[in-house]
C-alpha atoms as one frame of an Amber mdcrd trajectory, in Angstrom:
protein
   3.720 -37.868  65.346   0.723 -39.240  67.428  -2.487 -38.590  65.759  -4.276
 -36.021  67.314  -8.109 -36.713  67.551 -10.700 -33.868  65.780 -13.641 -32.247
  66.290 -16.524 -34.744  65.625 -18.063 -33.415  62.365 -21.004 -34.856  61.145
 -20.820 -35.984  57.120 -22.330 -37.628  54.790 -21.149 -41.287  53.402 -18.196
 -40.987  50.891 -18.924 -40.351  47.712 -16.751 -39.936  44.262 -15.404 -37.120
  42.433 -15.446 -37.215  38.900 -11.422 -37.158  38.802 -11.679 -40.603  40.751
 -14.402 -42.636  38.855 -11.840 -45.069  37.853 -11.077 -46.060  41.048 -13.570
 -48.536  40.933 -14.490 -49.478  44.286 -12.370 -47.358  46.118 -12.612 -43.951
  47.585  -9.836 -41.573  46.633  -8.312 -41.839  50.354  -8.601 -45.691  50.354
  -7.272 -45.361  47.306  -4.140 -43.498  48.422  -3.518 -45.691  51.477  -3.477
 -49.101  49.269  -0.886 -47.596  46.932   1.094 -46.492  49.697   0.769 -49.942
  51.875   4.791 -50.906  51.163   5.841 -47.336  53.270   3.149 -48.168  55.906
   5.360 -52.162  56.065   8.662 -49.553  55.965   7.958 -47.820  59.105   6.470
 -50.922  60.508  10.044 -52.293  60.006  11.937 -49.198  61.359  14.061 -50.387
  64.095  11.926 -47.391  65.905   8.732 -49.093  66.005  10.289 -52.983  66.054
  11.714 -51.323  69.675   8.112 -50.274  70.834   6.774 -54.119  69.712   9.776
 -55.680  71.692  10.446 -53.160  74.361  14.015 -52.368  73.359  13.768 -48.621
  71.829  16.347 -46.913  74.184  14.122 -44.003  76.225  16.847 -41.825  74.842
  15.406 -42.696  71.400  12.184 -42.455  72.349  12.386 -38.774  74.151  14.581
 -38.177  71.168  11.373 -38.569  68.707   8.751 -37.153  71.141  10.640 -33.904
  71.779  10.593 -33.363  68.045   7.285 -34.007  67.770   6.999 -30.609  69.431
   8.079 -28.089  66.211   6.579 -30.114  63.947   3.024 -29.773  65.514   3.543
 -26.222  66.341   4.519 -25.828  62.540   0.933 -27.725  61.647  -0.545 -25.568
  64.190   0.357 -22.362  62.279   0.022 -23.504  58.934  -4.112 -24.661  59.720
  -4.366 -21.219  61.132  -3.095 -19.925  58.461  -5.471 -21.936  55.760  -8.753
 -20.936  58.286  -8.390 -17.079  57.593  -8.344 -18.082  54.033 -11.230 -20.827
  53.640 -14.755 -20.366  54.204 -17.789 -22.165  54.512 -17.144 -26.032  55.894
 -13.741 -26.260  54.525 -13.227 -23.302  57.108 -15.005 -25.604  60.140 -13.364
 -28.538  59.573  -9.688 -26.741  59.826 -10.742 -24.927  62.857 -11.388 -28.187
  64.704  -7.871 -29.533  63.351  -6.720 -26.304  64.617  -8.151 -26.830  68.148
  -6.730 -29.917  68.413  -3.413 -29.026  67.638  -3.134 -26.016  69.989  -4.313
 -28.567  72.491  -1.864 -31.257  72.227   0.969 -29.252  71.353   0.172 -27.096
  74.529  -0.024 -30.461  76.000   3.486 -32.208  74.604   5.228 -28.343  75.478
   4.278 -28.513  79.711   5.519 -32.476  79.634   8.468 -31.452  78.434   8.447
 -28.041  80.765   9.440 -26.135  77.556   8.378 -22.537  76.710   8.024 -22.963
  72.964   8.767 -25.003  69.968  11.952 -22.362  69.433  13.373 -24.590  72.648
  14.156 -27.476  70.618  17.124 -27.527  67.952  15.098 -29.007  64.581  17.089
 -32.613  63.596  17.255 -33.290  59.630  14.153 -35.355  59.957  11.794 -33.044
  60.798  12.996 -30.059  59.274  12.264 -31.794  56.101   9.048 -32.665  56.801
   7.827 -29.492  58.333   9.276 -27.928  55.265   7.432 -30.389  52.593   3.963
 -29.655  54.318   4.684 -26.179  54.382   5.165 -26.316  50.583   2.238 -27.927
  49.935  -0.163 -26.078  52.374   1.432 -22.486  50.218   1.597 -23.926  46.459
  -1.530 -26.526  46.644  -5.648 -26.132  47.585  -5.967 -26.988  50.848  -7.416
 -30.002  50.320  -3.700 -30.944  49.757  -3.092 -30.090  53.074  -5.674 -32.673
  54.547  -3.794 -35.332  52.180  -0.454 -34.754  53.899  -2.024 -34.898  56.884
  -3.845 -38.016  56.528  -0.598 -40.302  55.472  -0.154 -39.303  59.615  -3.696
 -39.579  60.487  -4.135 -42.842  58.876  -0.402 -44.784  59.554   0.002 -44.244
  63.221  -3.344 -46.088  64.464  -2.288 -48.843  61.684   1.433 -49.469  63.081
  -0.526 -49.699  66.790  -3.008 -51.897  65.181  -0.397 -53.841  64.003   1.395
 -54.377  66.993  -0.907 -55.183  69.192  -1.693 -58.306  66.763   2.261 -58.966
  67.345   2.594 -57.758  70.945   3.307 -61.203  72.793   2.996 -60.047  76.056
   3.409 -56.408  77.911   6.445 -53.943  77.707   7.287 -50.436  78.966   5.987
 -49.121  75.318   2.134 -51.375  75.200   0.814 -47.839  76.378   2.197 -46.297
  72.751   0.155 -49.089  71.456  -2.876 -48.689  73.291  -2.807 -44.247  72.822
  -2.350 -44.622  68.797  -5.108 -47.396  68.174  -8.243 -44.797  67.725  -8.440
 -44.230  64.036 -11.292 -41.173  64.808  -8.490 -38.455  63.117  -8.286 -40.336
  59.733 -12.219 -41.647  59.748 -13.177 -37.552  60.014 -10.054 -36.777  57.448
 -11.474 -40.005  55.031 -15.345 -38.537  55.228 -14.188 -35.250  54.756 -12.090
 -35.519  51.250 -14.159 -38.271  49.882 -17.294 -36.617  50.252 -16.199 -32.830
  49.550 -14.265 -31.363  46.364 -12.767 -28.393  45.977 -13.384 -25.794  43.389
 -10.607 -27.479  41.695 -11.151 -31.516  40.895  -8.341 -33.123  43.243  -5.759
 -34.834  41.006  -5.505 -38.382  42.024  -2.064 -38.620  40.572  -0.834 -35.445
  42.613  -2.722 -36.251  45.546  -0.813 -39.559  45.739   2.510 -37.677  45.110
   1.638 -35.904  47.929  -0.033 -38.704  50.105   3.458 -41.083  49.359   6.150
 -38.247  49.808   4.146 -37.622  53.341   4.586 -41.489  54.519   8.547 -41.332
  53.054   8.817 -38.017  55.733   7.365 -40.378  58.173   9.804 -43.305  57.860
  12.597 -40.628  57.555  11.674 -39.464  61.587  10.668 -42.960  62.488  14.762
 -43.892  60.847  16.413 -40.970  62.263  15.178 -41.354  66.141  17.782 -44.408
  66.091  20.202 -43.481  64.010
């Protein structure tokens, strides 16, 4: 899905939780992202994204993802309203500004597409089983959990754009995809966030990158099934 820019919160500089001091250098998010770096070249490699860089995805295939898009933001939509009535304190601030921003775009995607509501489009495989996986995790895990399965969007979609601009020879019907998913500012806020706030619970690092890898599979699953 496209990352959807947040509320500008103002945090502190990363710091480490005491389940991450072996990380070394790393933060617990940069952390997750370099362990997960072989899905990010997977959905680089997705005939989906290889059609954006060459400007040969069929607009079929491209509608075919976008219109998607739709229940599985209005699914992230309910599930961050859902976590808000049961945080507090900044935990509770932070979500509400993800939750703004969802109602926004997905407001946004639903008049493009002159649709009523996310019950107009017929879920494919793809995103079923995504929408389902977060859904688990936002009900079973602290909601910190939640912000992890967000980020592996967050954080891969202004990569891939980053990445193909550096391979973009020249212009195509798709450069604006490029140019819309470049701004990082989603994962940056996402990054500060986790690394600099735990949870009365210590994150695992082990689960979190469970959760932080099965997240980027889900992605390469919807960026596979758009052309298959």
């Amino acid at each position: 899905m496209p990352c959807i820019a947040s509320k500008t919160f103002h945090v502190k500089p990363p710091s480490y939780s005491k389940d991450v001091t072996d990380l070394q250098w790393h933060t617990l998010t940069q952390w997750l992202w370099d362990n997960s770096r072989d899905l990010a070249k997977e959905a680089l490699n997705t005939p989906y994204i290889q059609g954006i860089l060459n400007g040969t995805l069929s607009p079929d295939e491209y509608g075919r993802y976008l219109v998607q898009d739709i229940p599985y933001c209005y699914a992230d939509q309910e599930t961050f309203r859902a976590l808000v009535s049961r945080t507090d304190g900044e935990m509770k601030t932070f979500l509400e500004g993800k939750l703004k921003s969802y109602v926004s775009y997905t407001r946004e995607l639903m008049d493009w597409w002159k649709l009523n509501d996310s019950n107009s489009v017929i879920q494919g495989t793809a995103v079923e089983s995504y929408i389902n996986y977060k859904k688990l995790v936002a009900g079973k895990m602290e909601p910190h959990y939640f912000l992890i399965a967000n980020l592996a969007c967050e954080r891969l979609w202004p990569w891939l754009a980053a990445e193909l601009k550096k391979r973009q020879q020249k212009p195509n019907v798709y450069t604006f995809w490029i140019t819309d998913n470049l701004s990082d500012h989603a994962a940056r806020e996402t990054e500060a966030y986790l690394d600099n706030h735990n949870p009365s619970q210590p994150i695992s690092k082990q689960q979190a990158l469970g959760v932080f890898r099965k997240c980027m599979s889900e992605e390469v699953a919807f960026f596979k099934w758009a052309t298959a």
